[in-house]
TORDOMAR-654080 format. One record per residue (C-alpha): x, y negated, z; residue in one letter. Coordinates in steps of 0.001 Angstrom, whole numbers, padded with zeros to 6 digits, always signed. Example, Ala and Ser with C-alpha at 12.3 -4.5 7.8 and 13.67 -1.06 7.14 Angstrom:
BEGIN
+012300+004500+007800a;+013670+001060+007140s;
//
This chain:
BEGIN
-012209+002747+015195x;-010294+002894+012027x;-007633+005294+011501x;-005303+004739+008113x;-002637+007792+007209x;-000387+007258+004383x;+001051+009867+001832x;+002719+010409-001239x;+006507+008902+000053x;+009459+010684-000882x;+012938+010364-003022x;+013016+009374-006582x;+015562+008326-009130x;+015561+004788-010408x;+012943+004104-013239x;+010727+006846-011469x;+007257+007105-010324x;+005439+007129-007263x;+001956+007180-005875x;+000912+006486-002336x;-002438+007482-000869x;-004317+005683+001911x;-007013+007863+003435x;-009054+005869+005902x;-010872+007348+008608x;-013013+007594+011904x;-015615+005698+010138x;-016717+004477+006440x;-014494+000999+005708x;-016709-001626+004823x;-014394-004692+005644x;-012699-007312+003122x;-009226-005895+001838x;-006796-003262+002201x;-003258-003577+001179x;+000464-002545+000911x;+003358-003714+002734x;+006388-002762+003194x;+009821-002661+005425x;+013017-001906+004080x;+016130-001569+006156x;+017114-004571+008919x;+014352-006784+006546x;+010882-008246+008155x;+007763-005785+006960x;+006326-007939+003558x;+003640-007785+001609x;+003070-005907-001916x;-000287-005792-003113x;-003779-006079-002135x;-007055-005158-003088x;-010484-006273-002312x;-012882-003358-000851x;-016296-004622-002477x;-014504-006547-005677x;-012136-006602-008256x;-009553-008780-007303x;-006164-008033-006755x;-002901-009335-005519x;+000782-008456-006381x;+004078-009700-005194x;+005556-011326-007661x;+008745-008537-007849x;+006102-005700-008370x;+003860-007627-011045x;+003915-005317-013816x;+005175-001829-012155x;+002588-001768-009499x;-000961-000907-009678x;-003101-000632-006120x;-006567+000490-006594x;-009273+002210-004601x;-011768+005013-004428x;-014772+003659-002013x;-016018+006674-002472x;-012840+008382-001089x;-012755+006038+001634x;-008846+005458+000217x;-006624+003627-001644x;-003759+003937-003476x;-000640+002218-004691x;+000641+003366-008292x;+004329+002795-008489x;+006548+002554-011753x;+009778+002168-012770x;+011296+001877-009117x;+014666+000199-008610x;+016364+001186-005313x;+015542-002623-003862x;+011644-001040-003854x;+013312+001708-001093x;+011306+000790+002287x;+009020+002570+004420x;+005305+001783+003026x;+002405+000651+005017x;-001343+000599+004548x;-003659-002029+006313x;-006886-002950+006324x;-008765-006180+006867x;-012122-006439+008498x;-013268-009921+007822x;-010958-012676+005042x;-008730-014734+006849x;-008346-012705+010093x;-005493-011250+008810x;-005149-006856+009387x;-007097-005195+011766x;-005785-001990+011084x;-002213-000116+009999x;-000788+003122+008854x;+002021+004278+010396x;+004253+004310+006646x;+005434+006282+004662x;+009220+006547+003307x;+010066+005362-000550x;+013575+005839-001289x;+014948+005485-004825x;+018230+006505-005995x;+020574+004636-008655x;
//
């Protein structure tokens, strides 16, 4: 079983940075994708960015094209989600999930961790 704990939330000022850490454990991750999602007050959790495990593509949402940067460290077992110049509409809490197989959508979730960012 895959366990995935998040880190690296807190409270920044608008124009900030951030970095969030996925550590993945209970066994090495050899599946498709992880990614980055996120839930912000009374809105449905969406998605952010994604990454491929064994390749180099990745995916942004459009509103994070250009401030975001999610990468990985296979060695680490982990991956991470470099976050600049945050506006307070990027304040949610932060999830990381993993996907076994493409097309099967996640297998496996974090349980978040909090972003908030001040004007």
């Amino acid at each position: 079983q895959v366990q995935l704990v998040e880190s690296g939330g807190g409270l920044v000022q608008a124009g900030g940075s951030l970095t969030l850490s996925c550590a993945v454990s209970g066994r090495t991750f050899s599946g498709y994708s992880m990614a980055w999602f996120r839930q912000a007050p009374g809105k449905e959790r969406g998605f952010v960015a994604a990454i491929q495990w064994s390749g180099p593509t990745t995916y942004y949402k459009d509103s994070v094209k250009g401030r975001f940067t999610i990468s990985r460290d296979n060695a680490k077992n982990s991956v991470y989600l470099q976050m600049n110049s945050l506006k307070p509409e990027d304040t949610a809490l932060y999830f990381c999930a993993a996907a076994e197989k493409i097309g099967t959508g996640y297998d496996y979730w974090g349980q978040g961790t909090q972003v908030t960012v001040s004007s």
